[in-house]
N, CA, C, O and CB atoms as a CASP TS submission, in Angstrom:
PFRMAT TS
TARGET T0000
AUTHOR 0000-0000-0000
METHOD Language model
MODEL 1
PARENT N/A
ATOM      1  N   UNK     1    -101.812-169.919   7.730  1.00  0.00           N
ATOM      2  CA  UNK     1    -101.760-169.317   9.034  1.00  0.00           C
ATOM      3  C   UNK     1    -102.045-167.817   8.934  1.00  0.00           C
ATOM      4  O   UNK     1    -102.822-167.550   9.851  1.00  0.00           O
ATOM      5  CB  UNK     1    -100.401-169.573   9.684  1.00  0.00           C
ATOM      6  N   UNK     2    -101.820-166.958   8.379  1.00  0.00           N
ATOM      7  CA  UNK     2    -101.521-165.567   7.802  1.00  0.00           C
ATOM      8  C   UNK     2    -103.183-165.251   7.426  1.00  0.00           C
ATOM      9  O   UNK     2    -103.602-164.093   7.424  1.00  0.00           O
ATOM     10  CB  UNK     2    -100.253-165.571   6.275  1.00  0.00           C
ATOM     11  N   UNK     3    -103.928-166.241   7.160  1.00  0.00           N
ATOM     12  CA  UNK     3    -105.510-165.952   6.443  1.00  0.00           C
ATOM     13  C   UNK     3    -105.922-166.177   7.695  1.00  0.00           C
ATOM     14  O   UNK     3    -106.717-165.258   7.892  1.00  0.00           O
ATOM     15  CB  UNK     3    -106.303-166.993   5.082  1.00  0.00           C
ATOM     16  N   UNK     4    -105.860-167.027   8.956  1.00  0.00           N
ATOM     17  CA  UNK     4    -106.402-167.028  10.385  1.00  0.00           C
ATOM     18  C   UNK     4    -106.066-166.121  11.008  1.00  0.00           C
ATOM     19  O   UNK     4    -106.758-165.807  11.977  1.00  0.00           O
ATOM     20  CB  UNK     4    -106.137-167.996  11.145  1.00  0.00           C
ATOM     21  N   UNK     5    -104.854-165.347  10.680  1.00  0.00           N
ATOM     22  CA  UNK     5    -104.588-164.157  11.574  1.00  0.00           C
ATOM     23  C   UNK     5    -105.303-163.153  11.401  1.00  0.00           C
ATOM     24  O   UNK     5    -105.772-162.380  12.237  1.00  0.00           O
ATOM     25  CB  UNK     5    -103.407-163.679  11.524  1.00  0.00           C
ATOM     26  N   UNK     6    -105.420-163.168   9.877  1.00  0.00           N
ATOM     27  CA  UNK     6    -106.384-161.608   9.138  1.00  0.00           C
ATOM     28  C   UNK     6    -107.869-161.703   9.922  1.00  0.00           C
ATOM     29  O   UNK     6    -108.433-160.849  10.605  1.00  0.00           O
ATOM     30  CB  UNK     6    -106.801-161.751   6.891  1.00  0.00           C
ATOM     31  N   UNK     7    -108.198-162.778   9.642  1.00  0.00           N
ATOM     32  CA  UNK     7    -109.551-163.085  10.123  1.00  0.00           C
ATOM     33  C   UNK     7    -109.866-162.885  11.401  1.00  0.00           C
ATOM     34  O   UNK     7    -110.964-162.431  11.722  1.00  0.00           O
ATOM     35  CB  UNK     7    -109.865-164.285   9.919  1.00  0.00           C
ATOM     36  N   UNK     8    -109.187-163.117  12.031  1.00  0.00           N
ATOM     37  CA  UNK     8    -109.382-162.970  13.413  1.00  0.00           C
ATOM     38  C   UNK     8    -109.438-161.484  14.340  1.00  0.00           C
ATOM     39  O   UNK     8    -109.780-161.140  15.472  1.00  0.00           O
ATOM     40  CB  UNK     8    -108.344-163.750  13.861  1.00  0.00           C
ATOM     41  N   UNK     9    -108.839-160.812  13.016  1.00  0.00           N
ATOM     42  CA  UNK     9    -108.688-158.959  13.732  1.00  0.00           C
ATOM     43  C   UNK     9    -110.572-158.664  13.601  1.00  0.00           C
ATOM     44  O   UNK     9    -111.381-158.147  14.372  1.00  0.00           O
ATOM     45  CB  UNK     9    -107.319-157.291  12.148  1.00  0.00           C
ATOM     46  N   UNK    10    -110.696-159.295  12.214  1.00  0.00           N
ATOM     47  CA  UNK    10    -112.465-158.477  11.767  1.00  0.00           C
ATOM     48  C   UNK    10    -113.603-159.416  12.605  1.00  0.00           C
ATOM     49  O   UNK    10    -114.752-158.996  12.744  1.00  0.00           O
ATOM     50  CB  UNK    10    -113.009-158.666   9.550  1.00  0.00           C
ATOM     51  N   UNK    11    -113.130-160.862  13.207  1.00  0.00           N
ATOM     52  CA  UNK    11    -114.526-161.677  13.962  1.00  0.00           C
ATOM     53  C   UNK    11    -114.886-161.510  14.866  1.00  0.00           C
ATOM     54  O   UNK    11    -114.305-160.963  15.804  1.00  0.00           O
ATOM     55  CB  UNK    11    -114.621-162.809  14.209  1.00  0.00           C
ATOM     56  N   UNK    12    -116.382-162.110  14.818  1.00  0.00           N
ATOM     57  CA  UNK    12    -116.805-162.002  16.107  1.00  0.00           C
ATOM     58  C   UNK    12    -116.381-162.825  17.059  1.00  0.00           C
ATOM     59  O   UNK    12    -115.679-163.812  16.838  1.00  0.00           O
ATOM     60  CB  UNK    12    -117.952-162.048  16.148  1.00  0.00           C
ATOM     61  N   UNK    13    -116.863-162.396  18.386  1.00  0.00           N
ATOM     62  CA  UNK    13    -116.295-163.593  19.371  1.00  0.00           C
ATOM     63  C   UNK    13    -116.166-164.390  19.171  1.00  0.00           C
ATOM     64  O   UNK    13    -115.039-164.885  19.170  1.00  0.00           O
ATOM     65  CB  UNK    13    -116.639-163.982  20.213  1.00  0.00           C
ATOM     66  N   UNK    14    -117.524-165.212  18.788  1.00  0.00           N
ATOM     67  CA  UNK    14    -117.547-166.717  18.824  1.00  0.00           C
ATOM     68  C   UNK    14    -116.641-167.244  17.808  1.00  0.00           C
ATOM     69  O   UNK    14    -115.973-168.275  17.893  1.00  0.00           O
ATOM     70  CB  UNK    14    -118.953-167.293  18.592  1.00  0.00           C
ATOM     71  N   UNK    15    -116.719-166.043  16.392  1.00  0.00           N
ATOM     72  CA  UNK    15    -115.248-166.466  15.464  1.00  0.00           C
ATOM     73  C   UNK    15    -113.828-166.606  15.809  1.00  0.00           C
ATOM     74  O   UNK    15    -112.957-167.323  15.318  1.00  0.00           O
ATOM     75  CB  UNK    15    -115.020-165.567  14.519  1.00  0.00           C
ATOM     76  N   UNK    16    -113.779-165.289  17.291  1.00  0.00           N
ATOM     77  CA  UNK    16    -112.285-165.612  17.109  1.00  0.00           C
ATOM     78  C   UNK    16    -112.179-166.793  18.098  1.00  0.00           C
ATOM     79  O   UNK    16    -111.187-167.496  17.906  1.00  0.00           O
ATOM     80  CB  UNK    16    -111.183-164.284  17.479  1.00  0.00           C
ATOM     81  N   UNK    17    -112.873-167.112  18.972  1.00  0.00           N
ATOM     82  CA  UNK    17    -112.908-168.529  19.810  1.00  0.00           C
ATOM     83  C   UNK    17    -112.638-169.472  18.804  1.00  0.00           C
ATOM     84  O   UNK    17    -111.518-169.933  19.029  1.00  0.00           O
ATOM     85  CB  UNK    17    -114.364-168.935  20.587  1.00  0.00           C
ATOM     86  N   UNK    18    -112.959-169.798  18.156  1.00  0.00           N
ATOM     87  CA  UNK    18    -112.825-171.061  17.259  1.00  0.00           C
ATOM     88  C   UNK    18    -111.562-171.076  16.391  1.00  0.00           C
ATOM     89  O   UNK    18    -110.836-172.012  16.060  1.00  0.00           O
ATOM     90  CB  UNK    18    -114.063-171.178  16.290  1.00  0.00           C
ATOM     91  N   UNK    19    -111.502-169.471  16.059  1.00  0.00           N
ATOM     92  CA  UNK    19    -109.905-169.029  15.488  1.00  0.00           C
ATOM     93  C   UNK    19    -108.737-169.398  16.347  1.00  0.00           C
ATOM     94  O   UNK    19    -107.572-169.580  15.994  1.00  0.00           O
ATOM     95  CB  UNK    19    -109.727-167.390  15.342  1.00  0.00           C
ATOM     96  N   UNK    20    -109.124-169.453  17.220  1.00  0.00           N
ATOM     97  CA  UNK    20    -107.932-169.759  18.228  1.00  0.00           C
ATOM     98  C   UNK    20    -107.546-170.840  18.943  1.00  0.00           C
ATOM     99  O   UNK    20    -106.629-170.973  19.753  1.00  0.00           O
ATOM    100  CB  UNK    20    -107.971-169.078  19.096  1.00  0.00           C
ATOM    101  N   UNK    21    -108.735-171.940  18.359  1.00  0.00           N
ATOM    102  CA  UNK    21    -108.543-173.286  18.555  1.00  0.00           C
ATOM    103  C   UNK    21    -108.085-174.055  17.458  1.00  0.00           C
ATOM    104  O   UNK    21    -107.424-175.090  17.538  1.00  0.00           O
ATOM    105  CB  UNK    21    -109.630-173.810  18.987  1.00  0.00           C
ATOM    106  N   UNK    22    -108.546-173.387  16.242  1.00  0.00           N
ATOM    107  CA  UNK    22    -107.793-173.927  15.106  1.00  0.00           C
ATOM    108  C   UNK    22    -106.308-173.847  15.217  1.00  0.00           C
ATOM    109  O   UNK    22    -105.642-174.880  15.151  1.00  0.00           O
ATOM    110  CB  UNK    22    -108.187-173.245  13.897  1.00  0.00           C
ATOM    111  N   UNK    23    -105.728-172.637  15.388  1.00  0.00           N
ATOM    112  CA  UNK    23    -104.438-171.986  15.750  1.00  0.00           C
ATOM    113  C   UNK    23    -103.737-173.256  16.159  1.00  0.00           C
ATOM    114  O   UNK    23    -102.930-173.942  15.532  1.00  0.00           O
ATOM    115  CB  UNK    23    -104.508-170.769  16.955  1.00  0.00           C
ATOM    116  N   UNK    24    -104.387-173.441  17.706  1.00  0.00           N
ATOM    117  CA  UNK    24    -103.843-174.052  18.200  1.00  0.00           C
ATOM    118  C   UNK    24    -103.736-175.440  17.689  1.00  0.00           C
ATOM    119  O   UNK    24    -102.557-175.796  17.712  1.00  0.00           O
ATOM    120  CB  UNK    24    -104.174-173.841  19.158  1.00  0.00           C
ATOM    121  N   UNK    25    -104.364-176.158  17.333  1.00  0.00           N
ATOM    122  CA  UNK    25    -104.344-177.357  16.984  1.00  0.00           C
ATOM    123  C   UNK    25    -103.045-177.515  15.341  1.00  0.00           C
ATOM    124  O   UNK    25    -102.205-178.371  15.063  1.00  0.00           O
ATOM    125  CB  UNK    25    -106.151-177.708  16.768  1.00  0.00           C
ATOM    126  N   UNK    26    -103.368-176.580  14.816  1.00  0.00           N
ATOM    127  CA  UNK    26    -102.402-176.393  13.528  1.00  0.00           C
ATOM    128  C   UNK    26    -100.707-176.265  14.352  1.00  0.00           C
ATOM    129  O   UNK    26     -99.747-176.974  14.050  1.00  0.00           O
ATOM    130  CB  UNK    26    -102.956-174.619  12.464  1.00  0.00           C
ATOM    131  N   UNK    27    -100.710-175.244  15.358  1.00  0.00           N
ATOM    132  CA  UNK    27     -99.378-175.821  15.926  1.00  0.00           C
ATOM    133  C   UNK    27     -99.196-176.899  16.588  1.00  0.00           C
ATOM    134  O   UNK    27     -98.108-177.474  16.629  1.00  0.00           O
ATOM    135  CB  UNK    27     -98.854-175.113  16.666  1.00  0.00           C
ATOM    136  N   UNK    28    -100.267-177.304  17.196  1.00  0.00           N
ATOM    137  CA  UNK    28     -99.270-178.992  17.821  1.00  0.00           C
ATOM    138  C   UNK    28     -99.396-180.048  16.051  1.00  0.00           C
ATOM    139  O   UNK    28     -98.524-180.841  15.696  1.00  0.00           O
ATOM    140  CB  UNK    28    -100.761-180.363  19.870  1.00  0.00           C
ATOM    141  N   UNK    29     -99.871-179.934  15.751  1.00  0.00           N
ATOM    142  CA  UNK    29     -99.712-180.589  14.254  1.00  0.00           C
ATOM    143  C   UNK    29     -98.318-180.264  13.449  1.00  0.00           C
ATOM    144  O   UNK    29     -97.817-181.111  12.709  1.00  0.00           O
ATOM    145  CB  UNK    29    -100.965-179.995  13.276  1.00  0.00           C
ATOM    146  N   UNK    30     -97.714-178.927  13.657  1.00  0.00           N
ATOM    147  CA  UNK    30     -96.767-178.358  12.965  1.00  0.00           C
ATOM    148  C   UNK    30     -95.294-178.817  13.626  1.00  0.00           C
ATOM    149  O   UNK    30     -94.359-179.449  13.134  1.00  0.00           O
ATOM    150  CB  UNK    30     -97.060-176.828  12.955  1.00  0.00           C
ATOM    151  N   UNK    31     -95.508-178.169  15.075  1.00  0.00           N
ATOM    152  CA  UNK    31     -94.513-178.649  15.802  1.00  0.00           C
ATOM    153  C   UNK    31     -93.448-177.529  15.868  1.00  0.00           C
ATOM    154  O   UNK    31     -93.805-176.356  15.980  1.00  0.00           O
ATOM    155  CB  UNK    31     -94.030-179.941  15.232  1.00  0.00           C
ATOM    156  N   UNK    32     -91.703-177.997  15.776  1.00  0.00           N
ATOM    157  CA  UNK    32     -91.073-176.854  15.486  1.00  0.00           C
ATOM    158  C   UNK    32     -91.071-176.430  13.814  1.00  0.00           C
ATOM    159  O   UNK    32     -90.291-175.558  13.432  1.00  0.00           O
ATOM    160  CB  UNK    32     -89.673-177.048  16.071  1.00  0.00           C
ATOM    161  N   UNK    33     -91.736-176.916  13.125  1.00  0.00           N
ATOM    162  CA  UNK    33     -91.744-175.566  11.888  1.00  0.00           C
ATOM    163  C   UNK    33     -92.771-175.351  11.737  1.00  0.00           C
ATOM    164  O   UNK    33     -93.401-175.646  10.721  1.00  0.00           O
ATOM    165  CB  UNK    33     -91.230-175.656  10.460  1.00  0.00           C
ATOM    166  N   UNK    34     -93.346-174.596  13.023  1.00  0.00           N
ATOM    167  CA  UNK    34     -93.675-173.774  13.421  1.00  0.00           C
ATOM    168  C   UNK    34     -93.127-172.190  13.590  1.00  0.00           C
ATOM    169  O   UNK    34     -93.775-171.179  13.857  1.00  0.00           O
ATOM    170  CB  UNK    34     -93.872-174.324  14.123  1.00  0.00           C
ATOM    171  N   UNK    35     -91.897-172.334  13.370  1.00  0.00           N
ATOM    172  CA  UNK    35     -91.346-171.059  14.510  1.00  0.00           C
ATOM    173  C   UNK    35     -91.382-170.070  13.745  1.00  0.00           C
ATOM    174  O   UNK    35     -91.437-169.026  14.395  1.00  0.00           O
ATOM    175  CB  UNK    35     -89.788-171.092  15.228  1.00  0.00           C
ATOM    176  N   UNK    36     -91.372-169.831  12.036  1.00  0.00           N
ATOM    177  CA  UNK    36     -91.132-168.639  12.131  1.00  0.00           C
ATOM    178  C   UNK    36     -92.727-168.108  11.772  1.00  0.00           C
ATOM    179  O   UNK    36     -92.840-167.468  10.727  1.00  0.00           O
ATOM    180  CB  UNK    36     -89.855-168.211  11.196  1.00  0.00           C
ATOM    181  N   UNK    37     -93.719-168.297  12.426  1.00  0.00           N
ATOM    182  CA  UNK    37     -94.977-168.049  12.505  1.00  0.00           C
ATOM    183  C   UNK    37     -95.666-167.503  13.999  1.00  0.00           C
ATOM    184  O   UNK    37     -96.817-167.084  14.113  1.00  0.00           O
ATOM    185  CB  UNK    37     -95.510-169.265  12.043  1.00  0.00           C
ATOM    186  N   UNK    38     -94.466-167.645  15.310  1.00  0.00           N
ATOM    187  CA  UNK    38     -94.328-167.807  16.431  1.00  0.00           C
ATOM    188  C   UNK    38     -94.638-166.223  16.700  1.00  0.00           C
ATOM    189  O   UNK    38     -95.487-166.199  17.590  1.00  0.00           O
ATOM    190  CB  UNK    38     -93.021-168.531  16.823  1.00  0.00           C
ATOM    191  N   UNK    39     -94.391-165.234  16.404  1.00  0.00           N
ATOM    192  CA  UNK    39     -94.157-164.053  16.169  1.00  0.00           C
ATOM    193  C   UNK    39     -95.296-163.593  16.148  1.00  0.00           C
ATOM    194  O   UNK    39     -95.872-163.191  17.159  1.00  0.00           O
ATOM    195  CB  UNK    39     -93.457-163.789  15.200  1.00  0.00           C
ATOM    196  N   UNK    40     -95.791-163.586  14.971  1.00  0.00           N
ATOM    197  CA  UNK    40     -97.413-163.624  14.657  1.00  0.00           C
ATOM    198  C   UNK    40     -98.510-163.574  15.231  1.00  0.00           C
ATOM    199  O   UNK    40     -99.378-162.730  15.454  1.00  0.00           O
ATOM    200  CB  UNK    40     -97.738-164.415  14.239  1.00  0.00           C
ATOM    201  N   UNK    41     -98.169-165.507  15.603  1.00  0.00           N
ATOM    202  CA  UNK    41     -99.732-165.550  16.384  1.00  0.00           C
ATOM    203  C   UNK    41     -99.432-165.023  17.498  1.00  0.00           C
ATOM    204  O   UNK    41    -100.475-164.803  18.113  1.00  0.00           O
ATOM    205  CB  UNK    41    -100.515-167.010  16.697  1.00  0.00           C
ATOM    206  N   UNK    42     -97.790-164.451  18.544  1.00  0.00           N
ATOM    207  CA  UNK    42     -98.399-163.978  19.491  1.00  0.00           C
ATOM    208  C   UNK    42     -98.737-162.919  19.648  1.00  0.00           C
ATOM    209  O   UNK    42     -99.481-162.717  20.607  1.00  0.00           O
ATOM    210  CB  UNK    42     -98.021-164.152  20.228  1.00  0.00           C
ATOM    211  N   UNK    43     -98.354-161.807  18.804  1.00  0.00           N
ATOM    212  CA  UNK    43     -99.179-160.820  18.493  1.00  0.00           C
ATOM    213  C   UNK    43    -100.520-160.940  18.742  1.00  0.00           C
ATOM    214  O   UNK    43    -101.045-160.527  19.776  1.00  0.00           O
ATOM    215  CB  UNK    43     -99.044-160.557  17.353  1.00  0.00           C
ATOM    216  N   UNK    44    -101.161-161.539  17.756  1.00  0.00           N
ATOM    217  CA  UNK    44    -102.576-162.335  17.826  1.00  0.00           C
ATOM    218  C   UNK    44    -102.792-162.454  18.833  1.00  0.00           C
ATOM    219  O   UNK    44    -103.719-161.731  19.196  1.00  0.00           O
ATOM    220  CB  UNK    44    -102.800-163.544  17.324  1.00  0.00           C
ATOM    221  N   UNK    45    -102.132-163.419  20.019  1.00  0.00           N
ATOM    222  CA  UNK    45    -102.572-164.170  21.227  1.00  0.00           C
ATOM    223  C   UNK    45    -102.923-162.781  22.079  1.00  0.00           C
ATOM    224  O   UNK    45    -104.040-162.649  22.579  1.00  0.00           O
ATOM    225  CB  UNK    45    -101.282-165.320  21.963  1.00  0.00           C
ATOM    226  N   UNK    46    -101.905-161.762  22.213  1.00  0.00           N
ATOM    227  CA  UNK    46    -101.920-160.874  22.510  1.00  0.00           C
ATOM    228  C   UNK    46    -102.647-160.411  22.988  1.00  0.00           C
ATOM    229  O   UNK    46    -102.862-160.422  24.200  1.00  0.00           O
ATOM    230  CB  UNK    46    -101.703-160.498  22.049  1.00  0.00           C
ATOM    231  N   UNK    47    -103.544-159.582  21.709  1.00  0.00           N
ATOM    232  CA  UNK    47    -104.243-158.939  21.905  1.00  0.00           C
ATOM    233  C   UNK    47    -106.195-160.105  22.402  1.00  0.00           C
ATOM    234  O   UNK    47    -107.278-159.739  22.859  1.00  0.00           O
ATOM    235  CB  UNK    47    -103.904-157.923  20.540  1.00  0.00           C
ATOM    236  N   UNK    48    -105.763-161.166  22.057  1.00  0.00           N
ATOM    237  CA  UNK    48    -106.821-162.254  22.458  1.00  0.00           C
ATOM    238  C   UNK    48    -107.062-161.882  24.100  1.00  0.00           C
ATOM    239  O   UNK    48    -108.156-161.574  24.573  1.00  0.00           O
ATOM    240  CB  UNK    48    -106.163-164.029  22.180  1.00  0.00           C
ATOM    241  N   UNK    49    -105.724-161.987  24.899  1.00  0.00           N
ATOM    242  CA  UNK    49    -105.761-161.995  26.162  1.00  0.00           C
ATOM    243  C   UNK    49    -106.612-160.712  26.762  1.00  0.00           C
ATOM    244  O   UNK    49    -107.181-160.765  27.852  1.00  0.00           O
ATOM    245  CB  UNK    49    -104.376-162.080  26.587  1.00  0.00           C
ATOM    246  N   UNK    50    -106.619-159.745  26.044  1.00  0.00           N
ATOM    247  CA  UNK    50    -107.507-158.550  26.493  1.00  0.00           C
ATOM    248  C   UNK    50    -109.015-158.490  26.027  1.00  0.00           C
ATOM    249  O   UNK    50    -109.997-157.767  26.198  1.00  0.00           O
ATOM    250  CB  UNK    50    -106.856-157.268  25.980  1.00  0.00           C
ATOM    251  N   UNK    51    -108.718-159.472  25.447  1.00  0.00           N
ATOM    252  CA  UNK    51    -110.254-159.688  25.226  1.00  0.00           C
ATOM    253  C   UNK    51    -111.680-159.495  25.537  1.00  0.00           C
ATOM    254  O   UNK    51    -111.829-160.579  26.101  1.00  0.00           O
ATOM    255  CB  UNK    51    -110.342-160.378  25.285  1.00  0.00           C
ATOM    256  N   UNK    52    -113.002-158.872  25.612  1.00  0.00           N
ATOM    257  CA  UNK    52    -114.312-158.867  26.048  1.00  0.00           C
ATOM    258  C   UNK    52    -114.502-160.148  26.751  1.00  0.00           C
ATOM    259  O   UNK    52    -114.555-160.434  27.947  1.00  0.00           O
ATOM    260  CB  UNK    52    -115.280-158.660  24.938  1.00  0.00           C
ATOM    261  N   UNK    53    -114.587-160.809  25.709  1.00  0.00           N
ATOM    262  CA  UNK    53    -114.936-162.500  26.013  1.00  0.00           C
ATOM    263  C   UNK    53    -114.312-163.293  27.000  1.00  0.00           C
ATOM    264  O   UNK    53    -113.098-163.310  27.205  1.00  0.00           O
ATOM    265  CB  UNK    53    -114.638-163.343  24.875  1.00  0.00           C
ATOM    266  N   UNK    54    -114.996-163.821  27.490  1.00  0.00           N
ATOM    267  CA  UNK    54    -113.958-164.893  28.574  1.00  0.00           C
ATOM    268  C   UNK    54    -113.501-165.890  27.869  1.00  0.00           C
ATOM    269  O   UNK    54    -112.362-166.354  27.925  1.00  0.00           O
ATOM    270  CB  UNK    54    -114.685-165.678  29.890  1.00  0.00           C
ATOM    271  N   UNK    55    -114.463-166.268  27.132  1.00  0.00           N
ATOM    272  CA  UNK    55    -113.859-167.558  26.217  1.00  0.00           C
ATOM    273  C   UNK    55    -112.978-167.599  25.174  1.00  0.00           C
ATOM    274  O   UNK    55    -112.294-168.545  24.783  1.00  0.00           O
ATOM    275  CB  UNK    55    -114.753-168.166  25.614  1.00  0.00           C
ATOM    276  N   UNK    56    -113.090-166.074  24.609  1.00  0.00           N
ATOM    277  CA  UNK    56    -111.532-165.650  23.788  1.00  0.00           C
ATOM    278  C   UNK    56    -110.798-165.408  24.272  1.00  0.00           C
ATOM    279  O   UNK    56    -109.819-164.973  23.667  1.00  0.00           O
ATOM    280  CB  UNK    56    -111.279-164.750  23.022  1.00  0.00           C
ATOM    281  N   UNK    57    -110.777-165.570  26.167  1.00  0.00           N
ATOM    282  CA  UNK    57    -109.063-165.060  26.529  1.00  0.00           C
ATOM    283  C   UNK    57    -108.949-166.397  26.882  1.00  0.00           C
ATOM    284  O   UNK    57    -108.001-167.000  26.379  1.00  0.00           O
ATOM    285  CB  UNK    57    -108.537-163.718  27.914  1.00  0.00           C
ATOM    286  N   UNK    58    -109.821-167.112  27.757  1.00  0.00           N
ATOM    287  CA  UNK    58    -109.129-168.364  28.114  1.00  0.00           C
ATOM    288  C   UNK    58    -108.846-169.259  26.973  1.00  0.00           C
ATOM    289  O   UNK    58    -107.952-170.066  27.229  1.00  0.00           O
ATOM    290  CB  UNK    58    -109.908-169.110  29.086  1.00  0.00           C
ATOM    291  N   UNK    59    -109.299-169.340  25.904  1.00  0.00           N
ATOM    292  CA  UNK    59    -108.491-169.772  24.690  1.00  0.00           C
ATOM    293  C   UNK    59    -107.293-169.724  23.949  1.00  0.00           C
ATOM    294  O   UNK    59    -106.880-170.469  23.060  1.00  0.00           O
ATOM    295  CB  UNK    59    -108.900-169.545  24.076  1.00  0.00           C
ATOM    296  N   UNK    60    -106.670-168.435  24.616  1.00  0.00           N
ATOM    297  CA  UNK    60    -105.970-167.761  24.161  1.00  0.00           C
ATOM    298  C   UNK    60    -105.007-167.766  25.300  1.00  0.00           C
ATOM    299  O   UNK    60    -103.900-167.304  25.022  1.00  0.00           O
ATOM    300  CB  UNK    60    -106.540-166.654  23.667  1.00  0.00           C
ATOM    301  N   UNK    61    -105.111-168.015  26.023  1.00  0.00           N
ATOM    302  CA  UNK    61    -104.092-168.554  27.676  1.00  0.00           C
ATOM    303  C   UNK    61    -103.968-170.019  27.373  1.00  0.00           C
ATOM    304  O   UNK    61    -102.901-170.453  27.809  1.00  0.00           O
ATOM    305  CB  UNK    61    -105.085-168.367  29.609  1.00  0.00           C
ATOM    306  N   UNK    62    -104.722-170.955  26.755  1.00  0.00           N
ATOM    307  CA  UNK    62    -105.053-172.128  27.438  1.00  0.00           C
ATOM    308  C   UNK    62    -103.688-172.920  26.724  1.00  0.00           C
ATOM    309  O   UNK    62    -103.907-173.213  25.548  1.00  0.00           O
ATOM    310  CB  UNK    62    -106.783-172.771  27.126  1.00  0.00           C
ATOM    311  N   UNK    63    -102.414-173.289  27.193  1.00  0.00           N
ATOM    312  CA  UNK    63    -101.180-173.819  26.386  1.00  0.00           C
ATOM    313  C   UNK    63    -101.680-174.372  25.934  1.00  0.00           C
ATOM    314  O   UNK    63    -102.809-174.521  26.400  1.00  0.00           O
ATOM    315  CB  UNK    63    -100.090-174.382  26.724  1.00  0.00           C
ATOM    316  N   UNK    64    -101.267-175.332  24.390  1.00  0.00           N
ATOM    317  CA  UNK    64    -101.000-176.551  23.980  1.00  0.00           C
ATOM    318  C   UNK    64    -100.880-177.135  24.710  1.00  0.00           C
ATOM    319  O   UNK    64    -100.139-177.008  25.685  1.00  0.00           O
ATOM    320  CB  UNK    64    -100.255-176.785  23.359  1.00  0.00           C
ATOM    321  N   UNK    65    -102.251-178.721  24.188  1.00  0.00           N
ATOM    322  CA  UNK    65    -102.468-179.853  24.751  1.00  0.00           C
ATOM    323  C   UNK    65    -103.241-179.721  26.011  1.00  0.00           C
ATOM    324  O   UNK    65    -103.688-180.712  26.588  1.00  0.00           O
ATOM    325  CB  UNK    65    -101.300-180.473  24.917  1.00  0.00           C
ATOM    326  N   UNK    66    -103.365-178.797  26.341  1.00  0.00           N
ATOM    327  CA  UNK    66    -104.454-178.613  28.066  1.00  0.00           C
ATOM    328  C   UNK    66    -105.697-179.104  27.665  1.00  0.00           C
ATOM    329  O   UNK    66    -106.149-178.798  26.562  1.00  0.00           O
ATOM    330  CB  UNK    66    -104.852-176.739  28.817  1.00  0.00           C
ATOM    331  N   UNK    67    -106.303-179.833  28.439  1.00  0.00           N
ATOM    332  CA  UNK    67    -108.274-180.280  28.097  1.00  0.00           C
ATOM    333  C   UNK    67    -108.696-179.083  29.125  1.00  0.00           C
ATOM    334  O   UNK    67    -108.031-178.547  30.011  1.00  0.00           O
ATOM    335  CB  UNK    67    -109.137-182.447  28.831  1.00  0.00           C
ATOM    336  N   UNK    68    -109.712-178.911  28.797  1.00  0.00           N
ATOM    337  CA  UNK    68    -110.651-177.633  29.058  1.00  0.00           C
ATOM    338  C   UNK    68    -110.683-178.157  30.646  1.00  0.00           C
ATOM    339  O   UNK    68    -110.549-177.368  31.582  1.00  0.00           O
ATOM    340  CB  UNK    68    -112.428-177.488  28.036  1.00  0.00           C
ATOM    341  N   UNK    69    -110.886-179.645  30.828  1.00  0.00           N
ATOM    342  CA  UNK    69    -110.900-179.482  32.674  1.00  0.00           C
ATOM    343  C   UNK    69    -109.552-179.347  33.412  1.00  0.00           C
ATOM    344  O   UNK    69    -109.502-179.207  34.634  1.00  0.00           O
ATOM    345  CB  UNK    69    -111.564-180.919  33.452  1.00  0.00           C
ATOM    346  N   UNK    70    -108.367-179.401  32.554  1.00  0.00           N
ATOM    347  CA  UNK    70    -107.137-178.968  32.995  1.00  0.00           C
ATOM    348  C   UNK    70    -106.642-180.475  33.050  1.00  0.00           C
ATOM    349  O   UNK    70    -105.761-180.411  33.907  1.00  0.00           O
ATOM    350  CB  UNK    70    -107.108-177.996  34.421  1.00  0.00           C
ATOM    351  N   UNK    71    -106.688-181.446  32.738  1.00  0.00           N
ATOM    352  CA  UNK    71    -105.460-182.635  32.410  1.00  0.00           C
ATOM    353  C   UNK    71    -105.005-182.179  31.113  1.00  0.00           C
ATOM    354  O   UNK    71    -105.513-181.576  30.167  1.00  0.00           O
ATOM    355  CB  UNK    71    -105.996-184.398  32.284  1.00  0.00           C
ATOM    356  N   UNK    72    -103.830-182.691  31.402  1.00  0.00           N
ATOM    357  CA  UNK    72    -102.869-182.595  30.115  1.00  0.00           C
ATOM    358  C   UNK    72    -102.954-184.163  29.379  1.00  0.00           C
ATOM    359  O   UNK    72    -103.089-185.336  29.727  1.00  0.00           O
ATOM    360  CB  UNK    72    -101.060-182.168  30.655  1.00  0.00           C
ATOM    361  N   UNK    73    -102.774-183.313  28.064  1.00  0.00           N
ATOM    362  CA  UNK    73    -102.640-184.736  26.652  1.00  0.00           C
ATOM    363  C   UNK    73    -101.800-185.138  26.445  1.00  0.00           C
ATOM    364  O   UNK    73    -100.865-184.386  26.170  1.00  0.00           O
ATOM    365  CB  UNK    73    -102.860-184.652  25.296  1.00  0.00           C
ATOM    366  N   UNK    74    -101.605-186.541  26.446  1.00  0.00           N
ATOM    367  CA  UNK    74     -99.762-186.911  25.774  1.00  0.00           C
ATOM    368  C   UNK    74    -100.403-187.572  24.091  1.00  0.00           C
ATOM    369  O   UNK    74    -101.497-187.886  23.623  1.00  0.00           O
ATOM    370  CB  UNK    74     -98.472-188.824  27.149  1.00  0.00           C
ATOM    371  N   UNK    75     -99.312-187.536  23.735  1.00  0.00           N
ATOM    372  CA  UNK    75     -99.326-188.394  22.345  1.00  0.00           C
ATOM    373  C   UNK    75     -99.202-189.925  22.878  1.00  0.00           C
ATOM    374  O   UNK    75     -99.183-190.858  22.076  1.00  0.00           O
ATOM    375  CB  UNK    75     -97.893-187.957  21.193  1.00  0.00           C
TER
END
């Protein structure tokens, strides 16, 4: 998690877009041990939300489990 965060300060858009889908997918995989990493990425998310890109902020808004047309995923 800590090597996606680094990475994501130096990429380009389209890198951190994809950085931030990995993210995400590694936490619904993780679950709660997750948490003490929680900190981190929102730092990360953070500064995502101010983003140039539209597609690095709405990535970066978009909760866990949302589909891009807005239904939600169950297990």
């Amino acid at each position: 998690m800590a090597n996606l965060l680094k990475a994501l300060k130096g990429a380009e858009s389209q890198g951190r877009y994809e950085i931030m889908l990995c993210i995400e997918k590694i936490l619904k995989g993780l679950g709660v041990s997750a948490v003490p990493c929680h900190r981190d990425i929102f730092k990360a998310t953070r500064t995502c939300l101010t983003d140039r890109s539209m597609a690095v902020r709405c990535a970066a808004a978009k909760p866990p489990g949302q589909a891009p047309g807005g239904a939600v995923w169950k297990r």
